[in-house]
N, CA, C and O atoms as a Tripos MOL2 file, in Angstrom:
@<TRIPOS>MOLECULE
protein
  276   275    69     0     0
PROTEIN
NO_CHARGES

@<TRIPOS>ATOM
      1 N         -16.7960   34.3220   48.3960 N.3       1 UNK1
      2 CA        -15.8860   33.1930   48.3300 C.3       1 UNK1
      3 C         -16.6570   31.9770   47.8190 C.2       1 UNK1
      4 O         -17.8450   31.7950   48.0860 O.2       1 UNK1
      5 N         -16.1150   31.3740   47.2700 N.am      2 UNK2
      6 CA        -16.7090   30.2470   46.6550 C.3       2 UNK2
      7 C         -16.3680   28.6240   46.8800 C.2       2 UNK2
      8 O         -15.2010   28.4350   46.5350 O.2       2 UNK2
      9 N         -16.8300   27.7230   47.2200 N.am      3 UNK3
     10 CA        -17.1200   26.7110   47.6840 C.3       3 UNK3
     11 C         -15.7460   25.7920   47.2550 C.2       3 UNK3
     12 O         -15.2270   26.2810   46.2520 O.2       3 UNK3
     13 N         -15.1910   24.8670   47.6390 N.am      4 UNK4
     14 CA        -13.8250   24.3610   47.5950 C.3       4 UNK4
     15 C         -14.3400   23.3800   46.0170 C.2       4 UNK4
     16 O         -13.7540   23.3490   44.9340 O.2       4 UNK4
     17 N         -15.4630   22.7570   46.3850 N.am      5 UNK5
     18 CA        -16.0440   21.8250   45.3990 C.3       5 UNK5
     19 C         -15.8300   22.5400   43.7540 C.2       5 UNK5
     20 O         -15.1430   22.0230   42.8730 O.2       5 UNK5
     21 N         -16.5060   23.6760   43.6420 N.am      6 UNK6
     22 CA        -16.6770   24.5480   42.2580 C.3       6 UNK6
     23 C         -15.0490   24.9300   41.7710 C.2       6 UNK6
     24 O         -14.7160   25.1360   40.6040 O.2       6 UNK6
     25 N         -13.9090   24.9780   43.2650 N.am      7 UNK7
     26 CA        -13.0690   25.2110   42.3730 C.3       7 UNK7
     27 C         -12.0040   24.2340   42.0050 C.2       7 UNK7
     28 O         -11.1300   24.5040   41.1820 O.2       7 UNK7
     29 N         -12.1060   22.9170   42.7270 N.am      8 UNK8
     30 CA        -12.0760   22.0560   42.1230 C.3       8 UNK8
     31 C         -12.5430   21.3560   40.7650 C.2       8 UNK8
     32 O         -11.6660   20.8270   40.0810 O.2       8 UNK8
     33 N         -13.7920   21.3230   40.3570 N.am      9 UNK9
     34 CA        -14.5850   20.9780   39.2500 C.3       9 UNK9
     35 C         -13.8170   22.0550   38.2150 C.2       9 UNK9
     36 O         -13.2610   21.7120   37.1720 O.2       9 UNK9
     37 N         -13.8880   23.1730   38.6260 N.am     10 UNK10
     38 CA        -13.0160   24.0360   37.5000 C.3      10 UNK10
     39 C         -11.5840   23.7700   37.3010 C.2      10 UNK10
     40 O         -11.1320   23.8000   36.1560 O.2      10 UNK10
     41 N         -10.7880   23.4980   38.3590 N.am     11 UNK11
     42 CA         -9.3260   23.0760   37.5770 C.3      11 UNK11
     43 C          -9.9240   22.0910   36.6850 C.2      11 UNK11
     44 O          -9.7430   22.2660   35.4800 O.2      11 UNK11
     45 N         -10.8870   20.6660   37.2270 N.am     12 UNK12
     46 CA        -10.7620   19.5120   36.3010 C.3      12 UNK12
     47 C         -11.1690   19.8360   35.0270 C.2      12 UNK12
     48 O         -10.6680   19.3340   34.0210 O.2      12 UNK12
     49 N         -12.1440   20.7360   35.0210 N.am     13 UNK13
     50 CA        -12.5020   21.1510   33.9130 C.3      13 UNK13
     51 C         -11.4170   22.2390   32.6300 C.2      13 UNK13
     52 O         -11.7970   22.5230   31.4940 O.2      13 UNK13
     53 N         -10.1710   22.6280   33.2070 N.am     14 UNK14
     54 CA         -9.8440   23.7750   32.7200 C.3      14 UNK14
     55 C          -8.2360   22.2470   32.4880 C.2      14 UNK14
     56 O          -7.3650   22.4130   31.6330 O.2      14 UNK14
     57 N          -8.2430   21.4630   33.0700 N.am     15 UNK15
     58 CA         -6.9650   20.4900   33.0550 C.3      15 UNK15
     59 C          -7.7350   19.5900   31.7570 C.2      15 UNK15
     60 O          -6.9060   19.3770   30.8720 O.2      15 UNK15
     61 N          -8.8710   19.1130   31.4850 N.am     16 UNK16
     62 CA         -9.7840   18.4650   30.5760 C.3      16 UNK16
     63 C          -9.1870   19.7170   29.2180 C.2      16 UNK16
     64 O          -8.4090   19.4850   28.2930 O.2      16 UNK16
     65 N          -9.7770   20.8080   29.5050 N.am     17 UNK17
     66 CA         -9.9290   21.7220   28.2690 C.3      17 UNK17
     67 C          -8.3300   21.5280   27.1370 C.2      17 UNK17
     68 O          -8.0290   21.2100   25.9860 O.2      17 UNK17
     69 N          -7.5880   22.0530   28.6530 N.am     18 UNK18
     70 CA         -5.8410   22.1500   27.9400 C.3      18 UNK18
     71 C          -5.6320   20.5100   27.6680 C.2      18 UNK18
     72 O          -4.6590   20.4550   26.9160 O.2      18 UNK18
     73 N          -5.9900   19.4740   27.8730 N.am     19 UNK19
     74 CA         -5.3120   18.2930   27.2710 C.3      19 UNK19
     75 C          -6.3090   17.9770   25.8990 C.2      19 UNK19
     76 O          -5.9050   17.1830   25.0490 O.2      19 UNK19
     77 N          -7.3230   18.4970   25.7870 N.am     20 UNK20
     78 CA         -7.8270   18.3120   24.5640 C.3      20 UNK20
     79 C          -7.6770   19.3840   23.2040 C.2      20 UNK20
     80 O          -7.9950   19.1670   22.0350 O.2      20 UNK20
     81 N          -7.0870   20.5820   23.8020 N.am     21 UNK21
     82 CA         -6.5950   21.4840   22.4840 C.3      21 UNK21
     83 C          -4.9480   21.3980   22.3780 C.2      21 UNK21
     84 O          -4.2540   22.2510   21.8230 O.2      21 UNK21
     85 N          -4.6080   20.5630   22.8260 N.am     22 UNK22
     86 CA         -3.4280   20.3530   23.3610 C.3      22 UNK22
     87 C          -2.7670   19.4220   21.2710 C.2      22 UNK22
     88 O          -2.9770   18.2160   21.1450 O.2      22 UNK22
     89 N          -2.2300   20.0420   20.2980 N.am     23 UNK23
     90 CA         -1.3350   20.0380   19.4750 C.3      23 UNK23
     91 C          -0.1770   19.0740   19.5070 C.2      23 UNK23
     92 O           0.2010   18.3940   18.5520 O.2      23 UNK23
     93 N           0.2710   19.0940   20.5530 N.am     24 UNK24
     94 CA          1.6370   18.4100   20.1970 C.3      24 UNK24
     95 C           1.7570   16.8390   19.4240 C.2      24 UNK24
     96 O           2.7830   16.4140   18.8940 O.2      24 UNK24
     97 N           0.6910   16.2500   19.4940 N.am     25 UNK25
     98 CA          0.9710   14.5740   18.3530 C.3      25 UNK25
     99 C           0.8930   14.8570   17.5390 C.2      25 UNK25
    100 O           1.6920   14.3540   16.7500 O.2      25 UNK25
    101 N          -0.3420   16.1410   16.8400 N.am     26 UNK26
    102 CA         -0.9900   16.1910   15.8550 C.3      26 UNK26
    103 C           0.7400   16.0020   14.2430 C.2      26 UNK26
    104 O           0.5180   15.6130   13.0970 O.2      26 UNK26
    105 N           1.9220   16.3440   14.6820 N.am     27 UNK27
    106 CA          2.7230   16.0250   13.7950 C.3      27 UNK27
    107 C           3.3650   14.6130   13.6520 C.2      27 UNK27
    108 O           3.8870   14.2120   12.6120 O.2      27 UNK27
    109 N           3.2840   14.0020   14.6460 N.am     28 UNK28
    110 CA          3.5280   13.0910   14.7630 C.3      28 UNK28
    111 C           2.1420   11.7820   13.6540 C.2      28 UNK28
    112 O           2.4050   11.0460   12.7030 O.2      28 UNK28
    113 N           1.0080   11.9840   14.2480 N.am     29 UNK29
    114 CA          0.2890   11.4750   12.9180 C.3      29 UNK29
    115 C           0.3100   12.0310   11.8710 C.2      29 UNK29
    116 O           0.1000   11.2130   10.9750 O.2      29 UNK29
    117 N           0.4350   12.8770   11.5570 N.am     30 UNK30
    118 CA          0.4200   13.4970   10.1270 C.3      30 UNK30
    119 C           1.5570   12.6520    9.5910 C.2      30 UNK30
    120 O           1.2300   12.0460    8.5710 O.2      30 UNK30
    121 N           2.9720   12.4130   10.0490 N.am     31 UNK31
    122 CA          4.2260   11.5640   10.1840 C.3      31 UNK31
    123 C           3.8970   10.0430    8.9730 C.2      31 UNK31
    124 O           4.1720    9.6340    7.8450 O.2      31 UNK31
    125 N           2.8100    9.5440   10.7340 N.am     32 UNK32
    126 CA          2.3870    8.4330   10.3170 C.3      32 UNK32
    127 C           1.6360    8.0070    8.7570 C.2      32 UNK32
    128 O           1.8500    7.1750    7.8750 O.2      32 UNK32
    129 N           0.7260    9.0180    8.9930 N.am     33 UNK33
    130 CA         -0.0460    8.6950    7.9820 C.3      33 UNK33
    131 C           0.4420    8.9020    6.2140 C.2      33 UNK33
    132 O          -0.2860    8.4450    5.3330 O.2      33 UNK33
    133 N           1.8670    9.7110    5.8480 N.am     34 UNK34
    134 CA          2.4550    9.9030    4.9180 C.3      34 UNK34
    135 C           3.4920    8.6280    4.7610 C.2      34 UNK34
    136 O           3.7120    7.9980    3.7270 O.2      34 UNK34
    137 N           3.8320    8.5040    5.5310 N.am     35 UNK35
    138 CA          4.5450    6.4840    5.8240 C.3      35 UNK35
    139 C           4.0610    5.5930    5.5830 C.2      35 UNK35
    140 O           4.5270    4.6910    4.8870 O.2      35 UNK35
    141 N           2.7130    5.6330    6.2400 N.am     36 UNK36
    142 CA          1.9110    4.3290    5.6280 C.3      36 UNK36
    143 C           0.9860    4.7460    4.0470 C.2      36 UNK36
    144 O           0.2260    3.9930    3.4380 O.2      36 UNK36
    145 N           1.3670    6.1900    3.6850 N.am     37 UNK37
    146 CA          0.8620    5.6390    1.8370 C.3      37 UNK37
    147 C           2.0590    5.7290    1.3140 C.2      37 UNK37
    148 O           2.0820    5.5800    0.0920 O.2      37 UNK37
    149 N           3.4050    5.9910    2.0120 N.am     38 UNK38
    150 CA          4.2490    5.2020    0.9410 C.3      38 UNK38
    151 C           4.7000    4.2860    0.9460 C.2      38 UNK38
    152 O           5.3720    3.9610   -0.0330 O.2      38 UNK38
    153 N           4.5650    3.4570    1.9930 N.am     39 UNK39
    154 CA          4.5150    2.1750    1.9880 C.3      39 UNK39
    155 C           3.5630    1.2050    1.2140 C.2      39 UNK39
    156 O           3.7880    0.0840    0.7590 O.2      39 UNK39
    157 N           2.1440    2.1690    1.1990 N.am     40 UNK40
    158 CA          1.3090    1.6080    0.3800 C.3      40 UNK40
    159 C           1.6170    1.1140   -0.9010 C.2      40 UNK40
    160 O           1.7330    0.0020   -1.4160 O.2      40 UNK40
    161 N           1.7390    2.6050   -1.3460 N.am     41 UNK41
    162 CA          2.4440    3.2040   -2.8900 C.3      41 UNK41
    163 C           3.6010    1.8970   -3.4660 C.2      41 UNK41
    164 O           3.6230    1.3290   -4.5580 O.2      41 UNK41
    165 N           4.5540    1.7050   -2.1830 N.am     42 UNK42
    166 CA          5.8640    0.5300   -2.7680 C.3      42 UNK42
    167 C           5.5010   -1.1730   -3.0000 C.2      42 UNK42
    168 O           6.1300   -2.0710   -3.5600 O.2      42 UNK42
    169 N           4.3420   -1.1410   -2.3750 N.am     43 UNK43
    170 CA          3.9690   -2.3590   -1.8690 C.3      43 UNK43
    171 C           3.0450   -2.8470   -3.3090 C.2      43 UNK43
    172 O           3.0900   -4.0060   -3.7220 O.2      43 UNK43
    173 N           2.3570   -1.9440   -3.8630 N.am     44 UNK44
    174 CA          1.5240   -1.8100   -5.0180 C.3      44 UNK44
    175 C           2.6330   -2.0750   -6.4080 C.2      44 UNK44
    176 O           2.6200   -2.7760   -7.4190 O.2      44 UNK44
    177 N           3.5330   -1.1000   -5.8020 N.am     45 UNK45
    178 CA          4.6350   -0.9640   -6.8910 C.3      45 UNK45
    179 C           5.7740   -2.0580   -6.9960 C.2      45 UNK45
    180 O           6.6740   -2.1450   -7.8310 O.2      45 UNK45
    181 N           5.4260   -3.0170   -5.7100 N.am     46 UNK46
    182 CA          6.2540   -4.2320   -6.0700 C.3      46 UNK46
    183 C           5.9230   -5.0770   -6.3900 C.2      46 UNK46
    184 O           6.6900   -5.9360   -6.8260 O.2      46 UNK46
    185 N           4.1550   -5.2920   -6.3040 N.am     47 UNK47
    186 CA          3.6990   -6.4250   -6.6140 C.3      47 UNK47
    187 C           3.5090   -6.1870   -8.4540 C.2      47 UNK47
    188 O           3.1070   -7.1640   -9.0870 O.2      47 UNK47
    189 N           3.7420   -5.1950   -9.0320 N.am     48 UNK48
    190 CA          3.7050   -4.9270  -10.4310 C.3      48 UNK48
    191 C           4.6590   -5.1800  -10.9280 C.2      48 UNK48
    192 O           4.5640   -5.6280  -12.0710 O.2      48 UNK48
    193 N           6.2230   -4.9990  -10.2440 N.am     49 UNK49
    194 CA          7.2210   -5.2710  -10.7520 C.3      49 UNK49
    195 C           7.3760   -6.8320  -10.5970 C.2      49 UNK49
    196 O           7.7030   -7.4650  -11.6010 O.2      49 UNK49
    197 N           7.2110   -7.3520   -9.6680 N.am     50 UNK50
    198 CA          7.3390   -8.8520   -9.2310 C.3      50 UNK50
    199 C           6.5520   -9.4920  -10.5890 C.2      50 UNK50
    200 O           6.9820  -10.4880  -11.1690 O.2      50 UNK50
    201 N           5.5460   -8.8900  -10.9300 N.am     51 UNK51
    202 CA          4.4750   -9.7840  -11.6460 C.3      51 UNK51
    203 C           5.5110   -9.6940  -13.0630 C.2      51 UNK51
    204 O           5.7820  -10.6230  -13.8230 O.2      51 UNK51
    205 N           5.9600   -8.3300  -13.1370 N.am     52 UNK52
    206 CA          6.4020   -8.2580  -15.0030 C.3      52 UNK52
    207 C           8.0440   -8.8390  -14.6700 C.2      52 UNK52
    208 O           8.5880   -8.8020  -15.7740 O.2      52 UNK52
    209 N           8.8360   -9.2390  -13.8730 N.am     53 UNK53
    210 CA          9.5110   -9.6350  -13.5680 C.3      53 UNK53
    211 C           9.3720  -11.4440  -13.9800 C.2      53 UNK53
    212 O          10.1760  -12.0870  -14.6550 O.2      53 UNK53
    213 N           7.9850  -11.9950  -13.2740 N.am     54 UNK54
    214 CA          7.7290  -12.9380  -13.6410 C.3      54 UNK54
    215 C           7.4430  -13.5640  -14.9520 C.2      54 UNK54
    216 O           7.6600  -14.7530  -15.1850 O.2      54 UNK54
    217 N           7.0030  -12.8160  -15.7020 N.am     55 UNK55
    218 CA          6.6000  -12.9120  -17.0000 C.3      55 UNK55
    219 C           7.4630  -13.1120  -17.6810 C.2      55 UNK55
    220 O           7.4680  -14.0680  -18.4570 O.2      55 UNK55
    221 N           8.5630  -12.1480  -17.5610 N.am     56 UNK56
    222 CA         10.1060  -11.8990  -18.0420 C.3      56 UNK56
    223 C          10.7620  -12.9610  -18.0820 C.2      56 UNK56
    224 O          11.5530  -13.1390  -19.0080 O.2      56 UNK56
    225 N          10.5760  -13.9700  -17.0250 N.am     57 UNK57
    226 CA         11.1410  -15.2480  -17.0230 C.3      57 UNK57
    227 C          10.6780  -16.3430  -17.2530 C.2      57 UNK57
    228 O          11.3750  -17.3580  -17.2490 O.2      57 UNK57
    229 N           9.2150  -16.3380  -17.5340 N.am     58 UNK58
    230 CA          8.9360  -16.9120  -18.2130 C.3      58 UNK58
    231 C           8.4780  -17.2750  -19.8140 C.2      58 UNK58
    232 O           8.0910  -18.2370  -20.4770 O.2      58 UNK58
    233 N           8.8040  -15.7810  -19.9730 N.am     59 UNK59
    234 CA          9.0770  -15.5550  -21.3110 C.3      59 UNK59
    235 C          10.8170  -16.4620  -21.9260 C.2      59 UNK59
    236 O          11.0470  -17.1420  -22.9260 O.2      59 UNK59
    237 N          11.3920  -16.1790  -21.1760 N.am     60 UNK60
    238 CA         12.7490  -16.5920  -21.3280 C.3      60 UNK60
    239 C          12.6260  -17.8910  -21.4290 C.2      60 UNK60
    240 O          12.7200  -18.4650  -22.5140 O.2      60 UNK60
    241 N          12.4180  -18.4590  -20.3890 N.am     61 UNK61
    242 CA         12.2050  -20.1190  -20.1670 C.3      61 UNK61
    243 C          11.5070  -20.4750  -21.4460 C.2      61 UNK61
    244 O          12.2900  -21.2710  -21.9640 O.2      61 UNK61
    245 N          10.7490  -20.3760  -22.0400 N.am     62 UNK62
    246 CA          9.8210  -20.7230  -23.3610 C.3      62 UNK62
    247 C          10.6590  -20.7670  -24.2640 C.2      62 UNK62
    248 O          10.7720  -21.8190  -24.8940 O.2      62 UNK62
    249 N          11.5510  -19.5460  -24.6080 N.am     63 UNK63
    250 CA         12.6250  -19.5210  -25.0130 C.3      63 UNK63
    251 C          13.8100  -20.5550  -25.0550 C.2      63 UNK63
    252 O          14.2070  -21.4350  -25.8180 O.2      63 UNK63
    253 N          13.9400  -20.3590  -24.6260 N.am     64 UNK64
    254 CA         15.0280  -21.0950  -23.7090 C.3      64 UNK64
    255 C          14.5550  -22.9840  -24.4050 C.2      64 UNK64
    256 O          15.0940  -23.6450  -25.2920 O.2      64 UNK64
    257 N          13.5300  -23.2560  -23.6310 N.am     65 UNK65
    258 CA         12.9660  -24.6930  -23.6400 C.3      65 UNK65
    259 C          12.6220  -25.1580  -25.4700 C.2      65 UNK65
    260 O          12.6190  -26.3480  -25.7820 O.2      65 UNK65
    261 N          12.3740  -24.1370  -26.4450 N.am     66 UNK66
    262 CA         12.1730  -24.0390  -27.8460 C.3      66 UNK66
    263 C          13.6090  -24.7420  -28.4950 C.2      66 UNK66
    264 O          13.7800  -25.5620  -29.3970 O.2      66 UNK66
    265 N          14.6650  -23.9170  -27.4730 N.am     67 UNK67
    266 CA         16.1430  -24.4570  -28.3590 C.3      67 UNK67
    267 C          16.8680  -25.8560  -27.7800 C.2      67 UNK67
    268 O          17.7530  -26.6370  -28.1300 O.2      67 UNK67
    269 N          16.0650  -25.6990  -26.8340 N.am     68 UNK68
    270 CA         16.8640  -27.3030  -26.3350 C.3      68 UNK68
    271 C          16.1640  -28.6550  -26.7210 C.2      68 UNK68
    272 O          16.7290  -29.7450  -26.8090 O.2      68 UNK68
    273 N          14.6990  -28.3640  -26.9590 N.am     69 UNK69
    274 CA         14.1030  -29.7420  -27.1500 C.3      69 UNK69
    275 C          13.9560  -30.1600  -28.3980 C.2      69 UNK69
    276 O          13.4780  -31.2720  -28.6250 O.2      69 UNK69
@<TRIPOS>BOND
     1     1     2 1
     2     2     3 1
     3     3     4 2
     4     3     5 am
     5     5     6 1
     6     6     7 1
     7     7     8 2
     8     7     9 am
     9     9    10 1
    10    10    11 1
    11    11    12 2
    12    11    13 am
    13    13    14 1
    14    14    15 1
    15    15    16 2
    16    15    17 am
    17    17    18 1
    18    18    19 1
    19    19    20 2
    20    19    21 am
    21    21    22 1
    22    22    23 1
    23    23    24 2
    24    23    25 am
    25    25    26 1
    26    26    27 1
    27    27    28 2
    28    27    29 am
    29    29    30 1
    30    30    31 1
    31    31    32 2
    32    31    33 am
    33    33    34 1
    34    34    35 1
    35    35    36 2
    36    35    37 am
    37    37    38 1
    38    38    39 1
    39    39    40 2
    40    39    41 am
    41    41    42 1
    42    42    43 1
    43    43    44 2
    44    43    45 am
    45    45    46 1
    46    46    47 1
    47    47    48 2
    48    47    49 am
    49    49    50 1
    50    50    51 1
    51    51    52 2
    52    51    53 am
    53    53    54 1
    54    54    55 1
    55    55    56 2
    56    55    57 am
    57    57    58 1
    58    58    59 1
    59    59    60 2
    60    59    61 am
    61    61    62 1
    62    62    63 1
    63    63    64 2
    64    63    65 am
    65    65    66 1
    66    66    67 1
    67    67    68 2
    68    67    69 am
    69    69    70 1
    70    70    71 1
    71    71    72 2
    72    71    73 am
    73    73    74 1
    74    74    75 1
    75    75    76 2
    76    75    77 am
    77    77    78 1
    78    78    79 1
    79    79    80 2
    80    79    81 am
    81    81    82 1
    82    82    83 1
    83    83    84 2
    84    83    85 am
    85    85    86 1
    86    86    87 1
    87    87    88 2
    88    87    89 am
    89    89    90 1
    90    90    91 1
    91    91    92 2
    92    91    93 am
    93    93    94 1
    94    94    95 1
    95    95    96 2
    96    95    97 am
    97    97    98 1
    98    98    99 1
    99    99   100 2
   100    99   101 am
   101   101   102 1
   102   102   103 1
   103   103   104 2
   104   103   105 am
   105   105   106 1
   106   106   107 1
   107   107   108 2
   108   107   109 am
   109   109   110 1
   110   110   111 1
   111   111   112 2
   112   111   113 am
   113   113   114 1
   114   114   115 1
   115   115   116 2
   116   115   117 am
   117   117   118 1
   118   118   119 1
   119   119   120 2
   120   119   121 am
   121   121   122 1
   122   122   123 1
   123   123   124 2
   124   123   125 am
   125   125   126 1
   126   126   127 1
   127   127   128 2
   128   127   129 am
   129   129   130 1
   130   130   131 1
   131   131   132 2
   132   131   133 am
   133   133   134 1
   134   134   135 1
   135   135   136 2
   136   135   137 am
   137   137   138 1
   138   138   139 1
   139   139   140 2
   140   139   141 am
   141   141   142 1
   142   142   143 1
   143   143   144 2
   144   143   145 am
   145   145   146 1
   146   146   147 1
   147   147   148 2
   148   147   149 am
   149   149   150 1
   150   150   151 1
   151   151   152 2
   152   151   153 am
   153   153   154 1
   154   154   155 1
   155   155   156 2
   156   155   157 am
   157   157   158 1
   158   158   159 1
   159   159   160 2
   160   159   161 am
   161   161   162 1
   162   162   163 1
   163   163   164 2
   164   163   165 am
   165   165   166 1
   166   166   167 1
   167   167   168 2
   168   167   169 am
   169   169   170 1
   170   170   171 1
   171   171   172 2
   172   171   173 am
   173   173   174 1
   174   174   175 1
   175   175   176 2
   176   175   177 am
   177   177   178 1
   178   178   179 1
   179   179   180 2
   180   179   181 am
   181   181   182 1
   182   182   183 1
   183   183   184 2
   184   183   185 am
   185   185   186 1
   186   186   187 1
   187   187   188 2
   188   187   189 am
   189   189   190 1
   190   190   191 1
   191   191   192 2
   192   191   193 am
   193   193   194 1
   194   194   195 1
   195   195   196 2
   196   195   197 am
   197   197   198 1
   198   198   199 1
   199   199   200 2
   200   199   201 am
   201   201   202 1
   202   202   203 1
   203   203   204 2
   204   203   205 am
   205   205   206 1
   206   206   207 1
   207   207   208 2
   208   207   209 am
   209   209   210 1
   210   210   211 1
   211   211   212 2
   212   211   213 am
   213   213   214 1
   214   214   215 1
   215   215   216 2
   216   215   217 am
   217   217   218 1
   218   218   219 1
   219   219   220 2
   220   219   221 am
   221   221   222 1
   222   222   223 1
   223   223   224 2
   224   223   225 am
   225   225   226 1
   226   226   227 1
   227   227   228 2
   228   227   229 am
   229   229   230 1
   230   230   231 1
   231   231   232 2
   232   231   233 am
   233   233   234 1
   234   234   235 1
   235   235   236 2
   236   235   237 am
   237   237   238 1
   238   238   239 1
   239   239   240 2
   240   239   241 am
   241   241   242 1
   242   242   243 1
   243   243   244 2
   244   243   245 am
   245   245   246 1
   246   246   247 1
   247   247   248 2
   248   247   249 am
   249   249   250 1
   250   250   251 1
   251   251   252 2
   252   251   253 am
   253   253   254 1
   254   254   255 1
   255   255   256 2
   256   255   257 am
   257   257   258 1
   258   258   259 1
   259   259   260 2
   260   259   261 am
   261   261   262 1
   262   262   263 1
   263   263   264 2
   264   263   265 am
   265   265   266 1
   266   266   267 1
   267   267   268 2
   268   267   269 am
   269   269   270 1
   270   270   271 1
   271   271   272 2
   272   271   273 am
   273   273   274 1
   274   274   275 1
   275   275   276 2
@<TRIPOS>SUBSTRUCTURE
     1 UNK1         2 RESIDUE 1 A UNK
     2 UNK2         6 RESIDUE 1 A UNK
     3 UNK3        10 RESIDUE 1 A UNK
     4 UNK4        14 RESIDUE 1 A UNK
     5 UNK5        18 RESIDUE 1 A UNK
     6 UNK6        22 RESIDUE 1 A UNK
     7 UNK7        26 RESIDUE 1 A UNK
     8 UNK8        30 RESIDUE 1 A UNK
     9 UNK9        34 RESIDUE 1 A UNK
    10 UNK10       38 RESIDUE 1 A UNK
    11 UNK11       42 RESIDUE 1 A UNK
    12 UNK12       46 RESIDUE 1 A UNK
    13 UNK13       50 RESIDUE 1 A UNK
    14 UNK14       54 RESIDUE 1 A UNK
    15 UNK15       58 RESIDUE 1 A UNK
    16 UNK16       62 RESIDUE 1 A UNK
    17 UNK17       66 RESIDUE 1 A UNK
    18 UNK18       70 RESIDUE 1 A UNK
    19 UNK19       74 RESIDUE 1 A UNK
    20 UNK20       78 RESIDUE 1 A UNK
    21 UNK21       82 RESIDUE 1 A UNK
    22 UNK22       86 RESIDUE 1 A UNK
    23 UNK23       90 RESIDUE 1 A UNK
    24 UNK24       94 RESIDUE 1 A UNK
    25 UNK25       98 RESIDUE 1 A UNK
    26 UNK26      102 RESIDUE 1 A UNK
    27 UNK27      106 RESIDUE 1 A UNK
    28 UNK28      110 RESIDUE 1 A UNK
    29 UNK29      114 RESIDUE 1 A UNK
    30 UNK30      118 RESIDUE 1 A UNK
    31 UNK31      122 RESIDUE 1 A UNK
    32 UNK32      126 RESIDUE 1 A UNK
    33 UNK33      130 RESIDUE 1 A UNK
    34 UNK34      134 RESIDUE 1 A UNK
    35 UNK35      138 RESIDUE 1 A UNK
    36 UNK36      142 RESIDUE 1 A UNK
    37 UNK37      146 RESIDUE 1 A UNK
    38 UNK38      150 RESIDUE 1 A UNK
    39 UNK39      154 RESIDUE 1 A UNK
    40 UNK40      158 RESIDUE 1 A UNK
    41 UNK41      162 RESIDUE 1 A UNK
    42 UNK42      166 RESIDUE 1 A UNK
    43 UNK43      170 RESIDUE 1 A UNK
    44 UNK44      174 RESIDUE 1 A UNK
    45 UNK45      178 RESIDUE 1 A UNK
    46 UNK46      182 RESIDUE 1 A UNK
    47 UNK47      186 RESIDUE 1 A UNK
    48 UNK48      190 RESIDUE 1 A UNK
    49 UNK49      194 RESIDUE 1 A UNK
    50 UNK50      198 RESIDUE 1 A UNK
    51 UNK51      202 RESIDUE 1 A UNK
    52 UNK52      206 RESIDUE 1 A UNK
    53 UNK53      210 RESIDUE 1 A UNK
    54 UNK54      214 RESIDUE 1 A UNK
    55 UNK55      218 RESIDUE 1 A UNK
    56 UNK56      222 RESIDUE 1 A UNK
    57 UNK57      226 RESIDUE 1 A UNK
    58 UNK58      230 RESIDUE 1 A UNK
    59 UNK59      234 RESIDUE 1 A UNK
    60 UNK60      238 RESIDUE 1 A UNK
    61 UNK61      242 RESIDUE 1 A UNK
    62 UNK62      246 RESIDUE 1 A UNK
    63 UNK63      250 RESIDUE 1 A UNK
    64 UNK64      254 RESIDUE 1 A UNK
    65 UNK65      258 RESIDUE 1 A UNK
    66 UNK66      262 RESIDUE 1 A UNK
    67 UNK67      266 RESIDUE 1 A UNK
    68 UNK68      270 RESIDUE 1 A UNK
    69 UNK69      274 RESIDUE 1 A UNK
């Protein structure tokens, strides 16, 4: 028979083991981490459109300011 202490230390140890091979978030970040590069991805992709957007109007305005003055 074995000592109350050792089989204690072994649940903690065997309750340690199962919460560290323990799977279940691992989809949940994977989740995350495909969200935040397409968020990346849009954020990149708006500041490109914003910029040629800008241009666009100020292309116009030049335009624009040529026929009125």
């Amino acid at each position: 028979m074995c000592p109350i202490w050792i089989l204690s230390l072994y649940i903690k140890i065997q309750t340690l083991a199962e919460a560290l091979l323990d799977e279940s978030g691992q989809d949940l970040i994977e989740y995350v981490l495909v969200a935040s590069l397409i968020s990346l991805a849009a954020i990149i992709g708006v500041k490109s459109v914003a910029t040629a957007v800008g241009d666009a109007f100020t292309g116009i305005g030049t335009k624009l300011g040529t026929y009125i003055s």
